[in-house]
C-alpha positions as CSV (number, residue, x, y, z in Angstrom):
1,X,16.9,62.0,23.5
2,X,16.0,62.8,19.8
3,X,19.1,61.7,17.9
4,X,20.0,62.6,14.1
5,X,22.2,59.4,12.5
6,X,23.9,61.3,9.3
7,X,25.2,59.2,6.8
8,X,26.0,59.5,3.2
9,X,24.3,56.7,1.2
10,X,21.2,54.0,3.4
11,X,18.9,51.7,2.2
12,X,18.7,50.3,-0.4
13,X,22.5,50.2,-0.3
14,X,23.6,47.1,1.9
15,X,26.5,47.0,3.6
16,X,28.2,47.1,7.2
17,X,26.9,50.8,7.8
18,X,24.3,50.5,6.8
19,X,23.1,47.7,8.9
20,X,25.1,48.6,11.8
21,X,22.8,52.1,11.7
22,X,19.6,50.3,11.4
23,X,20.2,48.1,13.9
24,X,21.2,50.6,16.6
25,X,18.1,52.7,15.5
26,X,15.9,50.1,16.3
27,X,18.0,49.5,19.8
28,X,17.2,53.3,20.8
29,X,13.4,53.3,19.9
30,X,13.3,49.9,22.0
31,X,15.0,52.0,24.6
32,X,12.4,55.4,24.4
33,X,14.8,57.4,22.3
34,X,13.8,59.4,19.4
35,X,16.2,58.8,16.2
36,X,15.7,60.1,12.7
37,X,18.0,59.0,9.9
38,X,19.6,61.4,7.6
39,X,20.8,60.5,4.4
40,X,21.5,61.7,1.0
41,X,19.8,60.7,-2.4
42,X,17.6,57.7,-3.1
43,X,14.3,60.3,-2.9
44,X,12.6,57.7,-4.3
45,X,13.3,54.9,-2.3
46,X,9.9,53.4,0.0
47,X,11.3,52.9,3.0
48,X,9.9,50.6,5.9
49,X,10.9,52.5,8.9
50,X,9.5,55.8,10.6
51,X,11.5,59.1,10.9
52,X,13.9,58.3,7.5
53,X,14.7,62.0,5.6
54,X,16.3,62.2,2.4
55,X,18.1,64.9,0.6
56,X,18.3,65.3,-3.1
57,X,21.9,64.8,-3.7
58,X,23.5,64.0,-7.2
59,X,24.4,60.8,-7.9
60,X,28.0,59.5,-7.8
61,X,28.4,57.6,-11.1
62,X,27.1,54.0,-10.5
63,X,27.9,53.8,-7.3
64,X,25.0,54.1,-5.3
65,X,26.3,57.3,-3.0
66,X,25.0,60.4,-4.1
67,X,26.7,64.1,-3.8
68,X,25.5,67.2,-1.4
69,X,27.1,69.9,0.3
70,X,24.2,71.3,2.2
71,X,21.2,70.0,3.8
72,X,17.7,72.5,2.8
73,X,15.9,74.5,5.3
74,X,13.8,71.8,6.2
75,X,16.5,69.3,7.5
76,X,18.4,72.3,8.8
77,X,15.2,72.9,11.0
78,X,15.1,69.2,11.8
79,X,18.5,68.8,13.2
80,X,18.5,72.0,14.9
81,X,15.8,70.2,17.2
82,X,18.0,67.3,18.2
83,X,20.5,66.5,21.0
84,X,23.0,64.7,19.3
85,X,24.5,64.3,15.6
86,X,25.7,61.0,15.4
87,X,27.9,60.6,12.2
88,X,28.9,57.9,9.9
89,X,30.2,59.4,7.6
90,X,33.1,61.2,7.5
91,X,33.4,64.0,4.2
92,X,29.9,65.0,2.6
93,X,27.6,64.2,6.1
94,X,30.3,64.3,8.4
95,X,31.3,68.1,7.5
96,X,27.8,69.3,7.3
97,X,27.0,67.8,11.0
98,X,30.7,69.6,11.9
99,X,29.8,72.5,10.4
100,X,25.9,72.5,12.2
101,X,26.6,71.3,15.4
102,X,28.5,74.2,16.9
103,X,26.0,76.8,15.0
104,X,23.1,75.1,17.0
105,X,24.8,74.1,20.1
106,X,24.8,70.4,19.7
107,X,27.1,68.1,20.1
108,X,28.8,65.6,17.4
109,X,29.8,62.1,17.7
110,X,31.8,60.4,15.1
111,X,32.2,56.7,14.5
112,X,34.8,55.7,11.8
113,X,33.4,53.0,10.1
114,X,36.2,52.3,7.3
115,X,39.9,52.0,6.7
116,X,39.8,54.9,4.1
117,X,43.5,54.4,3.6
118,X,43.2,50.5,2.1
119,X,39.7,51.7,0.6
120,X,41.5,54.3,-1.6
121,X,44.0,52.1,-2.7
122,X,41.7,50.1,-3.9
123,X,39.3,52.6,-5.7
124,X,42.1,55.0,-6.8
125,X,45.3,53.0,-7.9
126,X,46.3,56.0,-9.9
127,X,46.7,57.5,-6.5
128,X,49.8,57.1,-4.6
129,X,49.4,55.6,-1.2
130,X,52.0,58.1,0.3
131,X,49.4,60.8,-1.7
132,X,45.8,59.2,0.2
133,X,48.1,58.9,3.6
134,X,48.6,62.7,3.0
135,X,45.2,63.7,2.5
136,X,44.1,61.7,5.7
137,X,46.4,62.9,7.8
138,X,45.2,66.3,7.1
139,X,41.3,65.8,6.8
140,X,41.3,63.6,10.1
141,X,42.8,65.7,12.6
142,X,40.7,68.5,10.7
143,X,37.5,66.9,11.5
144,X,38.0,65.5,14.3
145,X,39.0,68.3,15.9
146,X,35.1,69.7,15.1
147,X,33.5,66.5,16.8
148,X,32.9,66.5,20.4
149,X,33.7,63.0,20.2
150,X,35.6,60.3,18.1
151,X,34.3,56.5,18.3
152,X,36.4,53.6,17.3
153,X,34.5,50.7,16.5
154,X,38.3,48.2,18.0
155,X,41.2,49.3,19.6
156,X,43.0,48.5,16.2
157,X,41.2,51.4,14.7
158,X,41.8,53.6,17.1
159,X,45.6,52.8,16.8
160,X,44.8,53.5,13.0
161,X,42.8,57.1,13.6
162,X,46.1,58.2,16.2
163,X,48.7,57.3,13.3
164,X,45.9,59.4,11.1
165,X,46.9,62.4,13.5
166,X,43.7,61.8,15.9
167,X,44.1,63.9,19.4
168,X,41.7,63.7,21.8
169,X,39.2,61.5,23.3
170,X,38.6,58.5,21.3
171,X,36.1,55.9,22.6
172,X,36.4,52.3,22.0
173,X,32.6,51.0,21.3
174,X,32.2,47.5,19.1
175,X,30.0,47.4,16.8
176,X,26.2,45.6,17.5
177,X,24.7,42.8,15.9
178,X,21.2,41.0,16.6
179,X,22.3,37.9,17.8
180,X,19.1,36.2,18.4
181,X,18.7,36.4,14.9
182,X,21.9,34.5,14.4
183,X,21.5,32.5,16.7
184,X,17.3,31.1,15.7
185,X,17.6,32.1,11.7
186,X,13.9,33.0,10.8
187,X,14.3,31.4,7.3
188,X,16.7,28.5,7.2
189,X,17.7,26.6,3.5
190,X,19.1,23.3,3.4
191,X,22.9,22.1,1.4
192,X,20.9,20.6,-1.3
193,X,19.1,23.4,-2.6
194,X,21.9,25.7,-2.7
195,X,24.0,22.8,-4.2
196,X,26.1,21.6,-1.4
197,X,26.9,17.7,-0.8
198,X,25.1,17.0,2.7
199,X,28.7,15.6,3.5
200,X,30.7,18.1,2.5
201,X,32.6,20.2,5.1
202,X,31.4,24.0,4.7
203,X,33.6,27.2,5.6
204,X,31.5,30.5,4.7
205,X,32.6,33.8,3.4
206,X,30.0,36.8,3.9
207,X,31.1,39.9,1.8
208,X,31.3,42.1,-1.0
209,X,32.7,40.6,-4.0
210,X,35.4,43.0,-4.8
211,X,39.2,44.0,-4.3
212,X,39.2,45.4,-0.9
213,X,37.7,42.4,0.5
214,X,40.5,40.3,-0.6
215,X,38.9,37.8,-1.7
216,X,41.3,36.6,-4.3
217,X,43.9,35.8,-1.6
218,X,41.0,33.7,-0.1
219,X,40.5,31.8,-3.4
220,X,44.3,30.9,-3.9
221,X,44.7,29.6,-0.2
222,X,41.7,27.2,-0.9
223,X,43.1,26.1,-4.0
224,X,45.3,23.6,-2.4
225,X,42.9,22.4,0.6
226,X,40.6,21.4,-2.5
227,X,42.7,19.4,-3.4
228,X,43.8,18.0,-0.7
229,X,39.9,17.2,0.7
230,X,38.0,16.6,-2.1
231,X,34.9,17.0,0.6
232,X,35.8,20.7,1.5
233,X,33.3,23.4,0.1
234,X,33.7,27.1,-0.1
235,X,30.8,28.8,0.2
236,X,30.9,32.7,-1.4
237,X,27.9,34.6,0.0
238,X,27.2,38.1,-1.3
239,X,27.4,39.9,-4.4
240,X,29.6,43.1,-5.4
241,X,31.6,44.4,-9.0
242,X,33.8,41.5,-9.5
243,X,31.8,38.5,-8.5
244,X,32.1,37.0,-12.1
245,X,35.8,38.0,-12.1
246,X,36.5,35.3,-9.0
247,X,33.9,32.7,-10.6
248,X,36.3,32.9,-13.4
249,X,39.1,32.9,-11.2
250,X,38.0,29.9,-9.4
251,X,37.7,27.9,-12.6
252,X,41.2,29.0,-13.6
253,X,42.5,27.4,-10.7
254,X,40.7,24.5,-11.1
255,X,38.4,24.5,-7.7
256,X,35.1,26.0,-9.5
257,X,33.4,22.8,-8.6
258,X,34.0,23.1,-4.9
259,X,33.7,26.6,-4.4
260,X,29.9,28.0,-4.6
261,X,28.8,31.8,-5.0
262,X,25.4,32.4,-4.3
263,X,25.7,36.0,-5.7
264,X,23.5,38.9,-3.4
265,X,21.3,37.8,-0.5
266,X,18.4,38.9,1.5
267,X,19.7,40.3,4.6
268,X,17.5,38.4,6.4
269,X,18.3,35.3,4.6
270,X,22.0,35.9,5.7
271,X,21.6,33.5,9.0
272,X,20.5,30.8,6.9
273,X,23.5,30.4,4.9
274,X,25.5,31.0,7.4
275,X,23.7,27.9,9.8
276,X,24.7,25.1,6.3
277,X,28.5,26.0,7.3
278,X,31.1,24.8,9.6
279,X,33.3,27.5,10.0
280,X,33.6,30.9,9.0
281,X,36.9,32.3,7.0
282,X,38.0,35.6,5.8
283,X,41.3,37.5,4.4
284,X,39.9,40.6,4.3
285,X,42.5,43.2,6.1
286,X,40.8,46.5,5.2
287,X,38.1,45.9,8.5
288,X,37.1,47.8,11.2
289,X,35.5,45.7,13.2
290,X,33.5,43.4,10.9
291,X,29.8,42.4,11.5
292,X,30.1,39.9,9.2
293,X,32.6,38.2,11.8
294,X,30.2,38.8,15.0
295,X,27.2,37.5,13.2
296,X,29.2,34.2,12.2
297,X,30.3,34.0,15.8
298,X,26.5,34.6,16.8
299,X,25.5,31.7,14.4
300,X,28.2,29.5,16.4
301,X,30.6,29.4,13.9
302,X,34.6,29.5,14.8
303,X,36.0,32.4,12.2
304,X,39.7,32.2,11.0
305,X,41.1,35.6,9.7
306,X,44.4,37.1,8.7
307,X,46.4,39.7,11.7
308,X,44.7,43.2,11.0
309,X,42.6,45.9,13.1
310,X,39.0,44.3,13.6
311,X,40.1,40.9,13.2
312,X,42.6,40.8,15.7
313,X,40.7,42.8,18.1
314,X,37.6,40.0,17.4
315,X,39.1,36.9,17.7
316,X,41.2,35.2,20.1
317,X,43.5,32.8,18.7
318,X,42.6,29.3,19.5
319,X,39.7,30.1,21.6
320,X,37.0,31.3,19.2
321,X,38.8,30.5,15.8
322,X,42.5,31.3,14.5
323,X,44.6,34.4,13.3
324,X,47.1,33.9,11.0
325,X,49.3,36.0,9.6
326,X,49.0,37.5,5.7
327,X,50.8,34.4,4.2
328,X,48.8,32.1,1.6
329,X,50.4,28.9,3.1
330,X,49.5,29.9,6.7
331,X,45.7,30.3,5.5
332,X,45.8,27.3,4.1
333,X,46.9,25.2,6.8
334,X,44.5,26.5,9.1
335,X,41.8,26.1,7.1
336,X,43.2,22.6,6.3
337,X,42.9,21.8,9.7
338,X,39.6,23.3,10.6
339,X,38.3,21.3,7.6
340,X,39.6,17.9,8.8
341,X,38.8,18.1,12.9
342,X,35.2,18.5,14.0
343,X,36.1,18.2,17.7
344,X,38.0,21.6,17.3
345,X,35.8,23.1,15.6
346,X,32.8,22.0,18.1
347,X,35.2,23.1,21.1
348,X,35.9,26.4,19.0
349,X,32.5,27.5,18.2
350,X,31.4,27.3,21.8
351,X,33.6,30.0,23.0
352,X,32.3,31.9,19.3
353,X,28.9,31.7,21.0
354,X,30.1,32.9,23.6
355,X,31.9,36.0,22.7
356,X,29.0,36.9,20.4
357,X,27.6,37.6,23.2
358,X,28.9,40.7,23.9
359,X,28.3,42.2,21.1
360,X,24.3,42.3,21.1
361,X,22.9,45.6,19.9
362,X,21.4,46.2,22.6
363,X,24.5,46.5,24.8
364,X,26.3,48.2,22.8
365,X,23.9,51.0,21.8
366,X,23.3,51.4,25.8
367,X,27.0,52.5,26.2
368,X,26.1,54.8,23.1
369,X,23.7,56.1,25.2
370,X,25.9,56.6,28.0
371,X,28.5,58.5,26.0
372,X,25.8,60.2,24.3
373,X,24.2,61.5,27.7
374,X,28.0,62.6,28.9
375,X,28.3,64.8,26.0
376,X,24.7,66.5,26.1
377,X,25.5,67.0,29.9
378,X,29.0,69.0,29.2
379,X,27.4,70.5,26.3
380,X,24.3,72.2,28.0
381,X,25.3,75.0,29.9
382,X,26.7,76.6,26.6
383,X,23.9,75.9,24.7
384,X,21.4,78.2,23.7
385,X,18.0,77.9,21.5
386,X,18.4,78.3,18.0
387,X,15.6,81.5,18.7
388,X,18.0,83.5,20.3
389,X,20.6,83.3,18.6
390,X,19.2,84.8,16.2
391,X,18.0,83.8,12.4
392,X,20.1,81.5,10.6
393,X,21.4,80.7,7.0
């Protein structure tokens, strides 16, 4: 199959999308399949992968993502070649592919990556929530209803994309990780050099250092397991906007000399950190189904998380890790308690192993396959060449 992956912003950008996409690339090419990455912006960008096109798009402020409401000829001509438009991206790449795919006969598969509701609030306090709610309630069921298919990443999501006003077929369909990676990290570090006590008890954090992530929720429920176990570390891995904001803020509350940010990492670095820790915490609710999670569980780490879609769906309390709900003291305990008992932590990172498992790229890009092979199959009889339909715009 020759699949086009559209999203709005790749590499060099870093984040769950992105490596999510890159991974299940790989996973098809292993497989025979023919993908090609469509993106916007970043022109100049040397990337180190085959079939990678690039529009010129305007950039969005600092952010990284880049504006463009049309693809050229040449990536019109491109996609009009494939079987399938995968999308991962919802408004600039997601209604081009909506808008392409019925013109050319091809079906489109969407996977909704983010919780655009929590993500606005963040990025658009100005914004009433009642006002983003609005607007997603009328874009989803818009779009969706232009997609030949709808993935959700956890069952939680789904629920969200049905309050959203989601009909139709909606397909559960984790998201994949490389566990071997996780599991053998190719470059591994020791406590020392990243400044932790070869005594100390470790929980991890992956993420981006900003609001949505919640990570100042995560800093005040440390703040009294510090001092309760002066050997309990917190290490911050990642970088984002308001990493120097929670530095500060961890020196405020008087933990900055057991909490350690490392600042950005090397993807491929990110199994090493994560192998120096004993546990993995988060209090993130604004998931979908978090990679960040699966690759902790991968690297045999239990994960404790407060009660939200992704998290819920991911880990089963008391077997792989713990779930609390969105309460400061509750977070606390648990992480009190995974600090202070290496038994259950040994007993709940085997079962994290374990249900790591299930996630590995490769099987979860086969049932891609699968549901991308159903649609093709229901979409062929209708289909036509784009030579006799007639010249396009």
């Amino acid at each position: 199959m020759r699949i086009a992956l559209l999203l709005d912003a790749y590499k060099p950008i870093i984040n769950g999308i992105t490596t999510f996409v890159s991974l299940h690339k790989r996973a098809l090419e292993d497989a025979g399949h023919e993908p090609w990455i469509v993106t916007l912006g970043h022109t100049d960008y040397q990337d180190d992968e085959f079939r990678v096109v690039r529009s010129q798009a305007v950039p969005l402020s600092n952010t990284g993502y880049h504006i463009n409401f049309g693809y050229n000829r040449e990536i019109r001509e491109l996609l009009s070649g494939m079987d399938i438009l995968h999308v991962h991206h919802p408004f600039l790449s997601g209604a081009m592919a909506a808008t392409l795919g019925p013109r050319y006969g091809i079906p489109v598969v969407f996977t909704s990556h983010t919780r655009y509701d929590l993500y606005a609030q963040q990025y658009l306090p100005i914004v009433p929530a009642t006002m983003s709610d609005s607007f997603l309630e009328a874009f989803f069921p818009a779009f969706t209803q232009r997609c030949s298919l709808v993935i959700a990443p956890s069952a939680g999501i789904k629920e969200v994309l049905r309050r959203w006003g989601v009909r139709g077929q909606i397909e559960v369909v984790p998201n994949g990780i490389d566990v071997a990676r996780f599991r053998q990290p190719a470059w591994r570090t020791d406590r020392a050099s990243v400044g932790l006590p070869a005594s100390a008890s470790v929980a991890a954090f992956v993420g981006r250092m900003s609001g949505e992530k919640n990570v100042r929720t995560l800093l005040r429920a440390f703040a009294p397991v510090a001092r309760e176990s002066a050997d309990a570390r917190l290490l911050m891995i990642g970088g984002g906007p308001e990493l120097e904001d929670f530095r500060q803020d961890a020196q405020e509350m008087d933990i900055g000399g057991q909490v350690l940010f490392t600042g950005p990492v090397p993807y491929e670095h990110m199994p090493g950190y994560l192998a120096l820790a004993d546990f993995f915490v988060t209090a993130s609710v604004s998931e979908v189904h978090p990679m960040t999670v699966l690759e902790a569980m991968a690297a045999g780490l239990p994960v404790l998380g407060i009660d939200s879609p992704g998290i819920s769906d991911t880990i089963v309390n008391g077997v792989n890790g713990f779930v609390v709900e969105h309460d400061y003291a509750a977070l606390a305990l648990k992480m009190l308690r995974l600090f202070s008992e290496p038994t259950l932590r040994a007993n709940l990172a085997a079962h994290a192993r374990e249900t790591s498992m299930r996630y590995d790229i490769r099987a979860t890009t086969q049932r891609y396959v699968e549901l991308y092979e159903d649609q093709i199959r229901q979409r062929r009889p209708a289909r036509r060449r784009w030579w006799a339909r007639g010249p396009r715009t």
